[in-house]
C-alpha positions in Angstrom: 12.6 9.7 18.2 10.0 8.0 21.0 7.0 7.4 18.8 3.2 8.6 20.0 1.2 5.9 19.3 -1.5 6.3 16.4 -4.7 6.1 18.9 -3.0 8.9 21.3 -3.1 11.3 18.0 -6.3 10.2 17.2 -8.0 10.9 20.3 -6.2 14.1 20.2 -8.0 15.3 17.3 -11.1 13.6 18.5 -11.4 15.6 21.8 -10.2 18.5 19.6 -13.2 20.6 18.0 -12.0 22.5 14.5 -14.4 24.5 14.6 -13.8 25.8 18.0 -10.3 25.5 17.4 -10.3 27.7 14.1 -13.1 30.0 15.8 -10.1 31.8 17.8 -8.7 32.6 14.7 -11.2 33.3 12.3 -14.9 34.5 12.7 -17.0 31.4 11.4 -20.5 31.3 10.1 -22.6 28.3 9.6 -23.5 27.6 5.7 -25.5 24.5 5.6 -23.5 21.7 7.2 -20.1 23.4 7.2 -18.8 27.0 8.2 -16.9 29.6 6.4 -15.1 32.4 7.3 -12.4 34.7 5.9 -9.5 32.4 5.3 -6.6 33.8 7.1 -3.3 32.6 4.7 -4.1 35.0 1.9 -5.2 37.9 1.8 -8.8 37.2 0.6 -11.7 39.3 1.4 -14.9 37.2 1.0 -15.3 33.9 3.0 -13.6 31.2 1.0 -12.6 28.9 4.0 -14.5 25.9 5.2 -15.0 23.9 8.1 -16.4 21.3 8.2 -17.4 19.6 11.7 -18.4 16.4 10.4 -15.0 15.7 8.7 -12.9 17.7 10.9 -11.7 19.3 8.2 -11.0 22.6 6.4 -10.3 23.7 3.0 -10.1 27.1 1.2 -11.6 27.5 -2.1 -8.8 30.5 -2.6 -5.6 29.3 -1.7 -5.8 25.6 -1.8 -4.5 25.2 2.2 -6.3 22.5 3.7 -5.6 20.1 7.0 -7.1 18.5 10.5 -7.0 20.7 13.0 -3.4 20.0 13.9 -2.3 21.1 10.4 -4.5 24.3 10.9 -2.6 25.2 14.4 0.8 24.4 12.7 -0.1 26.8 9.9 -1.4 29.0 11.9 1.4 29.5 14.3 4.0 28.5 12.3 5.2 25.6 14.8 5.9 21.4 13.8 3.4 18.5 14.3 4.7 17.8 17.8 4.2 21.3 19.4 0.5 21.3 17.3 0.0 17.9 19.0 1.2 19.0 22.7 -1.3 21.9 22.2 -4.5 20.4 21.6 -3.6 17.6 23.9 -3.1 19.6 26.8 -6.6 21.9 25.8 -8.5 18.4 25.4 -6.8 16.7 28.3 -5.5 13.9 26.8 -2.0 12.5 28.3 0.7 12.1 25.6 2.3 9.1 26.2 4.8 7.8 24.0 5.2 3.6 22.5 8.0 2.4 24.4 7.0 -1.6 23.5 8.7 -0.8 19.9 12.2 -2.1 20.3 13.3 -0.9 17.2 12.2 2.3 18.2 13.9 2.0 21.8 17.4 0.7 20.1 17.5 3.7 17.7 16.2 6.3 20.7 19.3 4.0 22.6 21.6 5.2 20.1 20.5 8.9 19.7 20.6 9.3 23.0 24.8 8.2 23.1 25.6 10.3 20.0 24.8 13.2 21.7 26.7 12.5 25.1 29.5 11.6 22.4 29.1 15.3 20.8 29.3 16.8 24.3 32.5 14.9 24.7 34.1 15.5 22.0 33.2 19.5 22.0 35.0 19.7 25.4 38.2 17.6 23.9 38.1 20.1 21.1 37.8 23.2 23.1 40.5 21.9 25.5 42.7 21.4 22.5 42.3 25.0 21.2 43.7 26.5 24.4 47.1 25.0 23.9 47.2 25.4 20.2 49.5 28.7 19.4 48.2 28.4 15.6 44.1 27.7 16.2 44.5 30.7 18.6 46.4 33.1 16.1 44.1 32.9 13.5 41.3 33.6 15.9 43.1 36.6 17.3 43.3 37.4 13.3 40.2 37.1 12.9 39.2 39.6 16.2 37.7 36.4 17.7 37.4 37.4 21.4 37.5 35.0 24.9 33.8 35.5 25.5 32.4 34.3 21.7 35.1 31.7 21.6 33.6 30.3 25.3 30.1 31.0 23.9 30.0 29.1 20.1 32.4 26.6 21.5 34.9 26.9 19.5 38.3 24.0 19.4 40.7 22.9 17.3 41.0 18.9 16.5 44.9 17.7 16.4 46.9 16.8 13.2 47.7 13.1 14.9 45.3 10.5 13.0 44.0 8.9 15.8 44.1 11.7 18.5 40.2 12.2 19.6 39.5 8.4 18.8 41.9 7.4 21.3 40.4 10.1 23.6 37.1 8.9 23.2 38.1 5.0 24.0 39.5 6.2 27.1 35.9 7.4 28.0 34.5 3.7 27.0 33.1 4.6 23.6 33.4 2.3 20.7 35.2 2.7 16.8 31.7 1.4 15.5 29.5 3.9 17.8 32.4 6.7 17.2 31.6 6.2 13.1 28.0 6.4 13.7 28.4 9.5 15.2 30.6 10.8 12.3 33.8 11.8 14.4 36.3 8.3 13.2 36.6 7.9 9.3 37.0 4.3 7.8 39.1 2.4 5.5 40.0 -0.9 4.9 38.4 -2.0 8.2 40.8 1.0 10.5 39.1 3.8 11.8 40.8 7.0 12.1 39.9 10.7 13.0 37.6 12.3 10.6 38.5 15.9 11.6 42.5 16.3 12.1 44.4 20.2 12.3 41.1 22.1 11.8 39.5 24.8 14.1 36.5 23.0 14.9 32.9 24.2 15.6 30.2 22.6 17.1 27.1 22.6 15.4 24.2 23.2 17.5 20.0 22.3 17.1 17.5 24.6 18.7 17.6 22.8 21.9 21.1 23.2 22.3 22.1 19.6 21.7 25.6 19.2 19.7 24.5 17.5 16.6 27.3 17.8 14.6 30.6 19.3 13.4 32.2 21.4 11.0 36.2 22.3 10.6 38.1 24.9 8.9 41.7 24.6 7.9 44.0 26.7 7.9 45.8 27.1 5.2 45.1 26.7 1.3 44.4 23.0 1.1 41.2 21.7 0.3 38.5 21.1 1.6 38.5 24.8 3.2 35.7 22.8 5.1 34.6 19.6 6.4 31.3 19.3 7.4 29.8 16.0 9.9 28.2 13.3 7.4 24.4 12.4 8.2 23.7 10.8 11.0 20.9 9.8 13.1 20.9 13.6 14.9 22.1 14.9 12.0 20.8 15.4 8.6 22.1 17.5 6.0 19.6 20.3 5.0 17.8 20.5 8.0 19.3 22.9 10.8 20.7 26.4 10.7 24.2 27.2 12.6 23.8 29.5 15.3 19.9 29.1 15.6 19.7 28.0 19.6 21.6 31.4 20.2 19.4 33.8 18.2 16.0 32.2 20.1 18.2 32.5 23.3 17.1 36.0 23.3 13.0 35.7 21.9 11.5 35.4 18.7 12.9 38.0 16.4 11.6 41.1 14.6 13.4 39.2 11.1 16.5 36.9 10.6 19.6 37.1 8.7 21.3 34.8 7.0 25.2 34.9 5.6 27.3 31.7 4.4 29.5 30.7 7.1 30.7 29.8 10.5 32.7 32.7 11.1 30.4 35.3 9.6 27.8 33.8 11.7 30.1 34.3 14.6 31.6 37.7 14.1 28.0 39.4 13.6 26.9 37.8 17.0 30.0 39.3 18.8 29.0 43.0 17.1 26.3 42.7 18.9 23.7 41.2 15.7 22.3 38.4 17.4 19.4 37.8 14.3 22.4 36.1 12.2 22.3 32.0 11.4 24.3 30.2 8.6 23.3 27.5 6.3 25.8 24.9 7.2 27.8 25.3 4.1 25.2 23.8 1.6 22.8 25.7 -0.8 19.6 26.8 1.5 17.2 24.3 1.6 13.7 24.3 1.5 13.5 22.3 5.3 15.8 25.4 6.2 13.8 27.7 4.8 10.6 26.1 6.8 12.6 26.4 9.9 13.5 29.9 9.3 9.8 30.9 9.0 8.9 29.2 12.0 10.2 31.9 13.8 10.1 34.5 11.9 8.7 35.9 8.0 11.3 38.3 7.6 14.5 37.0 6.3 18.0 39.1 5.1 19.8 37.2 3.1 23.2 38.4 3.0 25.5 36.3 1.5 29.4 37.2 0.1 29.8 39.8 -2.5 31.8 37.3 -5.0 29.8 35.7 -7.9 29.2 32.5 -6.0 27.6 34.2 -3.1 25.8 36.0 -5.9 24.9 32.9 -7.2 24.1 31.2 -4.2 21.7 34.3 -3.2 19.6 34.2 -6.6 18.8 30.4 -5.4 18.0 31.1 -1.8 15.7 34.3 -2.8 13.4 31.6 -4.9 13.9 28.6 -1.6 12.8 31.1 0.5 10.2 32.8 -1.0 8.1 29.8 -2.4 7.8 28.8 1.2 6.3 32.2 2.2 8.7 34.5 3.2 9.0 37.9 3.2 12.6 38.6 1.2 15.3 41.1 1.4 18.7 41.3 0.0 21.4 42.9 1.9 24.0 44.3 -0.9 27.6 44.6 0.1 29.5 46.2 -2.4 32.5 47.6 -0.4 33.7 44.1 1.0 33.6 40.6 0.5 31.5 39.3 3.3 29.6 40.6 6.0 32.4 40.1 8.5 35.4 42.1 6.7 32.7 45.1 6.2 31.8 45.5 9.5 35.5 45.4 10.5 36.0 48.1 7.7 33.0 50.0 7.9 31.4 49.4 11.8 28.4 48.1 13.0 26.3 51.4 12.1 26.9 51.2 8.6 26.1 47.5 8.4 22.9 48.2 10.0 21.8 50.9 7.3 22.8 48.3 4.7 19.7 46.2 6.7 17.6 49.3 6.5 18.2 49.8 2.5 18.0 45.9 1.7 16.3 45.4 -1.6 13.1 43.3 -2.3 13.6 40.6 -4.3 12.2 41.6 -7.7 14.9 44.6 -7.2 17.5 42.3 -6.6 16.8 40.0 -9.5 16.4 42.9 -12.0 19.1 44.4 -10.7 21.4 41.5 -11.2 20.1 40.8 -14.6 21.0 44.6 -15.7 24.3 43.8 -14.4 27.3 44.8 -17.3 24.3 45.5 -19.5 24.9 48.6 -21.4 21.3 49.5 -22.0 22.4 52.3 -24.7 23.1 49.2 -27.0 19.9 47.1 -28.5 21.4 43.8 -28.2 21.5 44.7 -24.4 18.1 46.2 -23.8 16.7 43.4 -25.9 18.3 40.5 -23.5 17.6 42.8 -20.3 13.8 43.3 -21.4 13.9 39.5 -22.0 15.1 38.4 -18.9 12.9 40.9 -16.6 10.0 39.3 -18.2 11.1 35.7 -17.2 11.1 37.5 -13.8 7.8 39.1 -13.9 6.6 35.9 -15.1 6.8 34.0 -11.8 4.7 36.5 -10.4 0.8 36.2 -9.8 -0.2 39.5 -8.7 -1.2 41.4 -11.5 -0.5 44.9 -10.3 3.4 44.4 -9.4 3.7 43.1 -12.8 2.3 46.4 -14.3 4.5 48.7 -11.6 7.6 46.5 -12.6 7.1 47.0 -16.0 6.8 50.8 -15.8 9.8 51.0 -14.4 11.4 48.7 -16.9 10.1 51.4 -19.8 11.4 54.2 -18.0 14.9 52.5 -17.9 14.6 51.4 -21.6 12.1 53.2 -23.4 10.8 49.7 -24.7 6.7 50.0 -25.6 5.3 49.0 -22.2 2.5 46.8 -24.1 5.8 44.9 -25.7 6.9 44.0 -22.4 3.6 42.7 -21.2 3.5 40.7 -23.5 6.5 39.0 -23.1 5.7 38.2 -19.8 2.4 36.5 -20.4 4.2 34.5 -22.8 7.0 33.4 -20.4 3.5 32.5 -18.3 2.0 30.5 -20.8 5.5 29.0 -21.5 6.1 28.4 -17.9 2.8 26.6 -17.6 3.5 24.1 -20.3 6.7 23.7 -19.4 5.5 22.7 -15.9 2.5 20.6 -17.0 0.1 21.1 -20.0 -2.7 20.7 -17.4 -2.7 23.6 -15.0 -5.8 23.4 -12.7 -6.0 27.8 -11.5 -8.3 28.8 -9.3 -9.1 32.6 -10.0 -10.9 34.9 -7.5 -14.2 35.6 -9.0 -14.5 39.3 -8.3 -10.8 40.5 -9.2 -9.5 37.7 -11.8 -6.4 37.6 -9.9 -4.5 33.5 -9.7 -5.1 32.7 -5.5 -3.9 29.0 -6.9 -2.2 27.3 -9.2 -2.5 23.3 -8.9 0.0 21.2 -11.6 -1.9 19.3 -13.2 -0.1 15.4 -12.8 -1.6 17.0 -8.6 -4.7 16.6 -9.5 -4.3 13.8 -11.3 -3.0 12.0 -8.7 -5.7 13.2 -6.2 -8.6 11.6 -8.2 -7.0 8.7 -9.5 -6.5 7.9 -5.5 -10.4 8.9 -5.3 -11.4 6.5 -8.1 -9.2 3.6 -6.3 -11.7 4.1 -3.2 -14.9 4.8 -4.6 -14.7 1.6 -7.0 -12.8 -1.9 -6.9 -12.8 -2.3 -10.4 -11.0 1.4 -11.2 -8.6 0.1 -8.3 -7.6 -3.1 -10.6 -7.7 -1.0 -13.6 -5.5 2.0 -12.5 -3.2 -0.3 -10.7 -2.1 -2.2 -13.7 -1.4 0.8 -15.5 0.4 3.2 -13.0 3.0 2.1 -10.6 3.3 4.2 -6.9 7.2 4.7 -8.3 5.2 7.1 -11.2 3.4 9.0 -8.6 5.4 12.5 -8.7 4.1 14.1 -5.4 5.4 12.0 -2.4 2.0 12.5 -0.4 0.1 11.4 -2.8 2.1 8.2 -3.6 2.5 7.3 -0.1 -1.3 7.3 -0.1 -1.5 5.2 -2.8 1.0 2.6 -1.5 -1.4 2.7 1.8 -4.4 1.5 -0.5 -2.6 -1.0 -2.4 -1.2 -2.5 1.3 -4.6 -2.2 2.7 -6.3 -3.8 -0.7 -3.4 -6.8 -1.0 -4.0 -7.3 3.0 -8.0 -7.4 3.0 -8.1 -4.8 5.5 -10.1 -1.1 5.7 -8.9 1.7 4.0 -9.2 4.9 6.1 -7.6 8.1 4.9 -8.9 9.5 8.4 -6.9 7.5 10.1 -4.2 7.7 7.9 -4.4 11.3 8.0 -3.0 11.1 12.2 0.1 9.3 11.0 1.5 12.0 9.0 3.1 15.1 11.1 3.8 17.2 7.8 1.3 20.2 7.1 1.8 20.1 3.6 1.4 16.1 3.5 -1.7 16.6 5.7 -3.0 19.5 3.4 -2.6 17.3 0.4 -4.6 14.2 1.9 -7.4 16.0 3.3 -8.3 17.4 -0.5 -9.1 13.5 -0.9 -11.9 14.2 1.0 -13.1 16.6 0.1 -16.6 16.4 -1.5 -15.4 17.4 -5.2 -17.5 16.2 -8.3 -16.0 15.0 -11.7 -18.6 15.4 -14.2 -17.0 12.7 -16.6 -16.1 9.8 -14.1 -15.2 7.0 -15.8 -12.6 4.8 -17.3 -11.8 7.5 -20.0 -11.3 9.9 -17.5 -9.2 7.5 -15.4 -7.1 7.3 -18.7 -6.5 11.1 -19.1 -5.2 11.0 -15.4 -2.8 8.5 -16.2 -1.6 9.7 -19.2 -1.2 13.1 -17.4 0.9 12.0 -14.9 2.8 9.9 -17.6 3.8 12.7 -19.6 4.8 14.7 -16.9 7.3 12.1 -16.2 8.2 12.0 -19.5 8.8 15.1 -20.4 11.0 15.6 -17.0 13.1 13.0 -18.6 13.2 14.8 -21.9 14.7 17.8 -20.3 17.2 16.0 -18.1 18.4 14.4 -21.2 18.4 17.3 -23.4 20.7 19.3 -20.5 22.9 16.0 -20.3 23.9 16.3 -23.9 24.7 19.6 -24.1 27.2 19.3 -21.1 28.4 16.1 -22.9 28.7 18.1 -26.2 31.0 21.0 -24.6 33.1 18.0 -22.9 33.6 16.4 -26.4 31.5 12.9 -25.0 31.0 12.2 -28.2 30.5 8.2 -27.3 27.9 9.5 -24.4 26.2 12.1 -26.2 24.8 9.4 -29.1 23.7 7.0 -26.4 21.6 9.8 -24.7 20.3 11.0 -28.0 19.2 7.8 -29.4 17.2 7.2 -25.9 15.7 10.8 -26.2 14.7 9.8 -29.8 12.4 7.0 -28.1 11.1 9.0 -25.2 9.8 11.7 -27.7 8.2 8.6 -30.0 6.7 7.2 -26.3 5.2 10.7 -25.5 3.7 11.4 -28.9 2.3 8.0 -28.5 0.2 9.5 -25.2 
């Protein structure tokens, strides 16, 4: 990627003013030096967001979301640091212009630049391929795979021959090494060979329509069912959503579904569902799940019936939801996967499944009470006991008390019972995530708008102490090493003072602040600057910090452990499971030592 030099973005946000900016959004009111207004990422009713002009900066007291003003426009509308950037450049009339004296950054933007015109090649070798392959095309016909959605997704088939598409590909002047890069030739014992071989192939798209990668499906039994493109530098795992470019290709949608694979992807496109992407065939991520909200807050997850897909839709409910989107599950009960139901059962009835999706607390009770027979005690008990694990997780007060009604009615369990069991899981929960919690409550209601682990704040003023005061620099650097730092912002930050520090040059989170193009990294940074007070500033508070964030640590390690040596206990590792347990023995002694 061409990189925009660090002056361009900081006269961007120079000739950008945030509280114009933010004025288009919110209805500000100057309050001494700064201006507040009704902070529009929660749904808060008094003015609890501040701007302030001096520092080009805002911060709400009730949700925690802070930024510049190009994290305010990327949380705002919901676009990347670029687009943010492109925006306020173009309002301030400031030319983007990109560093093209870099040579590193030329050589990689060299290579990026061939990989894709290798994809493109390689996606019209194996689309060429699939026309003259009796086998690829059978199973598509199977399938109900018509002319038009083969011609559209770009569908192929790679041959069984080893070397088939390298050879193909040195013919058009491209090299084994740059071939490998690109993640089309496997390699062993210094001989390349075709990484995909008899597989009905299908290109993997980015938003811009660029072939980034490739996945293939066999065709029989043997395993893997599917091979996916390794990382490369267009590619990374985690990141990108199969069939994206086409659902945009019509507008932002009203919501988005997702299902599992390729071909379900594929078969609800050709019925006409044009909403549908696919996770690439790994768990949903939370980059994915960013990317999904980007262009729209209403997501259907709708994964296969089986207990994987089950599975796999209990850990995509949580990925999706902690990034703030609205959640529905789309049950299928009568078939496997949303392609054979719509085949059994038509497009209609598929679309009243959408209709009758269930929000996610449904879903996750529901599953719970599933081959529960709440007649019997020792049922009800475990299904009251896992609801409240579920309530738990939740901050607003009210669902919790709607939830648990219904919970009563199913079970006849004293509602006050129940409660209780779920502020108990909360207090658990807490600990179990830090024994610090830092929560913000809204003063009028009571209700949690925030909930800050505590090794976060930690971190934040043991970054604010290394600036305000040489000595607590020295002092805290001795005894915590960046590696112990658990949020990446924050420990980037605090590599950036010890390089400035060790270098004799200025430390300025400001500028520091235009080199990072992640709105939850910016958020984090500009809390550093904010004007908070610490009553009891000093080297024993310094101490408190540090052991905070040490125990954290600790007690992470603790757990990892302790899961470790049960799995080595039901495998018999004997040998293994003494080793861990004689280390867990000392971490426990280190931590009571804190």
């Amino acid at each position: 990627m061409r990189r925009i030099p660090d002056e361009i973005i900081e006269k961007v946000i120079q000739n950008s003013d945030i509280v114009e900016i933010i004025s288009e959004f919110v209805s500000l009111k100057q309050s001494g030096r700064n201006f507040m207004g009704i902070c529009p990422f929660h749904g808060d009713k008094g003015p609890s967001l501040s701007v302030s002009r001096e520092k080009q900066l805002f911060h709400c007291f009730g949700c925690g979301a802070s930024g510049n003003v190009i994290g305010f426009l990327m949380k705002i509308r919901n676009i990347d640091f670029l687009d943010a950037l492109k925006i306020l450049a173009e309002r301030s009339g400031v030319k983007i212009e990109y560093d093209l004296k870099d040579p590193k950054a030329l050589k990689e933007e060299t290579i990026k630049d061939k990989i894709y015109q290798i994809n493109i090649e390689a996606a019209r070798f194996f689309f060429a391929n699939l026309k003259n392959n009796k086998k690829a095309l059978a199973y598509l016909k199977n399938r109900e795979i018509n002319e038009k959605t083969i011609k559209k997704f770009g569908l192929g088939y790679s041959e069984p021959d080893w070397n088939a598409l390298q050879k193909y590909m040195k013919s058009k002047g491209y090299s084994d090494d740059l071939l490998f890069k690109a993640g089309l030739l496997s390699k062993k014992n210094e001989n390349y060979y075709d990484k995909f071989r008899d597989r009905l192939m299908f290109p993997v798209f980015d938003i811009k329509g660029r072939v980034i990668g490739f996945g293939g499906r066999v065709f029989d039994d043997s395993k893997p069912k599917y091979l996916n493109s390794p990382e490369t530098p267009v590619f990374t795992k985690g990141t990108n959503l199969y069939g994206l470019n086409f659902t945009l290709k019509t507008g932002i949608p009203e919501y988005i579904i997702i299902v599992e694979g390729y071909m379900d992807c594929i078969s609800l496109h050709q019925w006409g569902i044009n909403n549908a992407v696919a996770s690439l065939g790994t768990a949903l991520t939370t980059e994915q799940a960013k990317l999904l909200k980007r262009y729209s807050k209403k997501i259907y997850i709708c994964y296969d019936s089986d207990v994987a897909g089950k599975m796999a839709t209990l850990r995509g409910l949580d990925t999706l939801s902690n990034v703030g989107c609205e959640v529905k599950v789309v049950n299928i009960d009568n078939g496997k996967d949303p392609d054979e139901y719509i085949k059994l059962f038509g497009v209609a009835s598929f679309l009243k499944l959408i209709d009758e999706a269930m929000p996610i607390l449904d879903y996750k009770i529901s599953m719970a009470k599933a081959g529960k027979n709440l007649k019997e005690a020792k049922d009800k008990s475990k299904f009251v006991s896992e609801v409240a694990d579920i309530l738990s997780n939740v901050n607003d007060e009210i669902t919790i008390q709607a939830y648990a009604s219904k919970i009563y009615d199913q079970t006849g369990i004293n509602l006050n019972a129940i409660l209780g069991e779920v502020v108990k899981n909360k207090k658990f929960n807490a600990n179990r995530e830090n024994n610090k919690m830092d929560i913000r409550y809204n003063n009028t209601s009571g209700n949690i708008y925030n909930i800050e682990p505590g090794y976060k704040k930690a971190e934040r003023w043991l970054i604010k102490f290394s600036l305000i005061n040489d000595n607590f620099f020295e002092y805290i650097k001795s005894n915590l090493q960046p590696s112990e730092f658990v949020s990446e912002s924050y420990r980037g930050t605090y590599e950036y003072i010890i390089n400035c520090k060790e270098k004799n040059e200025e430390i300025d989170i400001n500028s520091y602040l235009t080199k990072l193009n992640n709105q939850d990294d910016i958020s984090d940074i500009s809390l550093i600057l904010l004007d908070e007070k610490y009553d009891n500033g000093g080297l024993e508070t310094i101490d408190d910090f540090i052991k905070t964030i040490k125990r954290y640590n600790l007690e992470n390690k603790i757990n990892e452990i302790t899961l470790t040596i049960k799995e080595c206990e039901k495998n018999n590792e004997i040998v293994k499971s003494a080793a861990l347990s004689q280390e867990l023995v000392t971490l426990k002694k280190e931590l009571n030592r804190l």
